[in-house]
C-alpha positions, 0 to 999 in steps of 0.5 A, a space after each residue: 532467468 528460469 521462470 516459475 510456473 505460476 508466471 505461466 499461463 493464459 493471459 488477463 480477461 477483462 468483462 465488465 458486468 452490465 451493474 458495473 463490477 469489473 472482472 480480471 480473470 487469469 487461468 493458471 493450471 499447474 496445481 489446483 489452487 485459485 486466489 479470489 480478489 475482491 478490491 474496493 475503489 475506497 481507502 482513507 482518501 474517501 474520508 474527511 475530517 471527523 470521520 477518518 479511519 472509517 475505511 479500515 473499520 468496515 474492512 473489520 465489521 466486513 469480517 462479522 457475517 452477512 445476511 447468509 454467511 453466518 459470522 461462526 460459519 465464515 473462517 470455517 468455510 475458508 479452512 475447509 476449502 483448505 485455504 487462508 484469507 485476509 483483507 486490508 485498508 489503505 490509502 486508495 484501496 480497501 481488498 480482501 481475499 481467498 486462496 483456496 483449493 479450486 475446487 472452492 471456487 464457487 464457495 468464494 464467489 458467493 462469499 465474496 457476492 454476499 459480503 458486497 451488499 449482505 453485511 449486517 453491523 449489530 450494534 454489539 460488533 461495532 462496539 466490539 471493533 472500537 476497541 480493537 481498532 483503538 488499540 491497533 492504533 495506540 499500538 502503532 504509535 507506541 512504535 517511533 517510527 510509525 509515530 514519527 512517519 505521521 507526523 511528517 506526512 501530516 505536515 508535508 501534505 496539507 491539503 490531501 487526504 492521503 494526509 491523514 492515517 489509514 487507522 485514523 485518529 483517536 478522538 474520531 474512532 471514539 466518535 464514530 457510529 454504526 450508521 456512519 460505518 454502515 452508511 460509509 459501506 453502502 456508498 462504496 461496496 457498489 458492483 460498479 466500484 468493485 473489482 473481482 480478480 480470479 486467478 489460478 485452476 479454472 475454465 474461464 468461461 465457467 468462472 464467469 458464469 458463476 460470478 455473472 450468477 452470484 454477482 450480476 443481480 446486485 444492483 448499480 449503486 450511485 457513483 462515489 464521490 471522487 477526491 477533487 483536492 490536489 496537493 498545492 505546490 510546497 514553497 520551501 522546507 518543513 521541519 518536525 521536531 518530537 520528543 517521545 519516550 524511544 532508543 534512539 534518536 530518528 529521522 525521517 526526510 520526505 518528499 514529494 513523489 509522483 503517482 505510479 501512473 505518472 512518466 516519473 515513477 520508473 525514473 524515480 524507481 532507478 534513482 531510488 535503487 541506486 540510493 537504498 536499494 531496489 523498492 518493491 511495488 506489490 504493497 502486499 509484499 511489502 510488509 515482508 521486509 526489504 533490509 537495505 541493500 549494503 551494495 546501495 550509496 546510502 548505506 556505505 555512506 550512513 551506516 558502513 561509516 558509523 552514522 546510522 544502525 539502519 536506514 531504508 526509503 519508501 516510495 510506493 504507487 499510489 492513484 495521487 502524488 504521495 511521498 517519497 520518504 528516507 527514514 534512518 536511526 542515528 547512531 548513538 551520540 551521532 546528531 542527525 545533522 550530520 546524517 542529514 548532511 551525508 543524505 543530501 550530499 547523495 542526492 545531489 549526487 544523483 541530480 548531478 548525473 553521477 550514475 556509473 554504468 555499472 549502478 544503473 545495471 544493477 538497479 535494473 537488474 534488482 527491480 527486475 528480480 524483486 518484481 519477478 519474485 514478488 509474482 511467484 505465487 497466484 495470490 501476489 499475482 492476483 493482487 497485482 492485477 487487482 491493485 493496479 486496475 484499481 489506482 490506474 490499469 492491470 497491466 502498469 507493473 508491465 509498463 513500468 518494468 519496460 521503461 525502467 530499461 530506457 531510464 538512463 543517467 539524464 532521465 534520473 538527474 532530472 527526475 531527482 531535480 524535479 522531485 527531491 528538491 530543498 523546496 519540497 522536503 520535510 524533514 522529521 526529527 524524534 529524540 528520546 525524551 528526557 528522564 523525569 526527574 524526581 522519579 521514584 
């Protein structure tokens, strides 16, 4: 394969700060652009019950203006330096970020630096975000499907709080309050639960010395509190059924997966390629779609045959074992038993070892392709190399692209036995709700 140019380049960097901040620098030359990643060891994770999607709403309130960067100066000073920023929450992580042209790079430093210990929340902005991120939420579960994928996580994991929604529950965001949310912020934006990552047109030792000048005099704060649950082992099926106003009638069957630092993720990746096509593991990328694969099993066995109008899978790294879950629309008039039916059947397929050399090829092939692809730009490589040293070490997408060459036919037998088991699914099911009778 050609490669791009901005997978060219000096190698990472690492330094870590006498206050704990750690550095990824990677010096990439080819155009005058850097990207500037500021990640946070907290997601909804770090929460609990009663005060759930409070990760997410700092994230917002973290867009409002610091103590020097004024909130009408801060989209202003991003456009000038000729560039685009945005931030997200999710279950191990909350990230926000800056491409910019490099000549800015000094500017975003200091942005970044200021939002770390600097932020304000005025009563008046935490009032605002309420509504906003209410009806974020009552927007994603107006979608079946998300509601759908709630309900189930909700059931398959019990005891860990990748349990719950990012977004949180409705009864606690009309709860929480601004001392919740300022104090959630200064226990976990601390130098010493941080990662800068800096990738693109700049001399290292110059851009370590401005971020040991903007960021090396904010104080070490107290070390977070860590998650302790572990997830006890699931004894047998789970079964959702929901009724809500859709089109169609859905299904969703999850599993328990283990963590991307785990020796089963890359045999898990190939089982899943094989199964639906190859998964992405930038979850930055993956809000850009991955239409299923009409070379995969589950699509020549549930939609080339009539069963289903789509069906796709999920499995995405995680610091925690999370899920592995296959979602798919049944046809009209077709009972989501037989989908069902047909799914497990491909399962046990792949438990039996049934891997033609020719499938197993092609998975590695397409997992290679999506991850090169995904690491065109120095905005996707930056998030790598932040979002991996965040769940686990900066360099796992390496180590999981090396042993995905050694996964053969017995390692995804095993790992499909041991992961996609009767005993450890839960199975969803959503169908339209019946019309109202009497109706005007």
């Amino acid at each position: 394969m050609k490669r791009h140019p901005a997978r060219d380049g000096g190698k990472v960097r690492r330094v870590r700060l006498a206050n704990g901040l750690t550095i990824l620098l990677r010096e990439l030359r080819q155009e005058p652009i850097a990207s500037i990643w500021c990640w946070y060891r907290v997601g909804s994770r770090d929460e609990r019950p009663g005060l759930t999607g409070l990760s997410h709403w700092v994230e917002h309130m973290n867009f409002k203006g610091t103590r020097r960067v004024p909130k009408s100066q801060v989209t202003r000073r991003v456009e000038l330096a000729g560039g685009l920023w945005n931030g997200y929450t999710w279950l191990d992580v909350t990230a926000y970020f800056e491409t910019v042209e490099s000549r800015s790079l000094e500017e975003m430093i200091r942005l970044e630096a200021s939002r770390m210990h600097e932020c304000l929340y005025p009563h008046l902005e935490v009032e605002r975000e309420r509504t906003v991120v209410i009806s974020e939420l009552q927007g994603g579960e107006n979608d079946p499907r998300t509601f759908l994928d709630k309900e189930v996580s909700g059931m398959a994991l019990q005891a860990h709080p990748y349990r719950w929604p990012t977004i949180g529950y409705l009864s606690d965001l009309r709860a929480i309050t601004r001392d919740d949310l300022y104090a959630h912020y200064r226990r976990f934006y601390v130098p010493n639960n941080a990662i800068l990552v800096l990738v693109g047109d700049f001399a290292t030792a110059e851009a370590l010395r401005l971020v040991r000048h903007h960021f090396g005099k904010i104080p070490r704060g107290a070390e977070p509190p860590g998650v302790r649950t572990i997830e006890p082992p699931q004894e047998g099926e789970r079964r959702v059924r929901l009724e809500r106003p859709s089109g169609a009638t859905y299904l969703q069957c999850s599993y328990h997966a283990p963590a991307a630092s785990d020796d089963d993720f890359p045999a898990l990746l190939v089982a899943d390629a094989i199964l639906a096509g190859p998964a992405t593991i930038n979850v930055w990328a993956s809000g850009r779609g991955r239409g299923p694969s009409k070379s995969s099993r589950l699509y020549r066995a549930l939609v080339e045959a009539d069963l289903a109008t789509d069906v796709g899978t999920t499995l995405v790294p995680t610091r925690h074992p999370f899920l592995y879950s296959v979602q798919a629309t049944a046809k009209d008039g077709v009972d989501p038993g037989r989908i069902e039916t047909v799914l497990y059947a491909e399962i046990e397929r792949l438990a039996r070892g049934d891997v033609a050399p020719a499938d197993l090829e092609r998975a590695r092939t397409q997992l290679h392709a999506r991850q090169a692809l995904e690491n065109e730009s120095v905005t996707d490589i930056a998030h790598q190399l932040g979002f991996f040293e965040t769940i686990a070490r900066h360099d796992l997408p390496s180590l999981i692209a090396r042993r995905i060459d050694t996964v053969g036919p017995e390692a995804i037998a095993r790992v499909v036995r041991a992961w996609l088991g009767e005993r450890q699914r839960t199975v969803g099911i959503l169908r339209p709700s019946p019309p109202v009778e009497g109706g005007a």
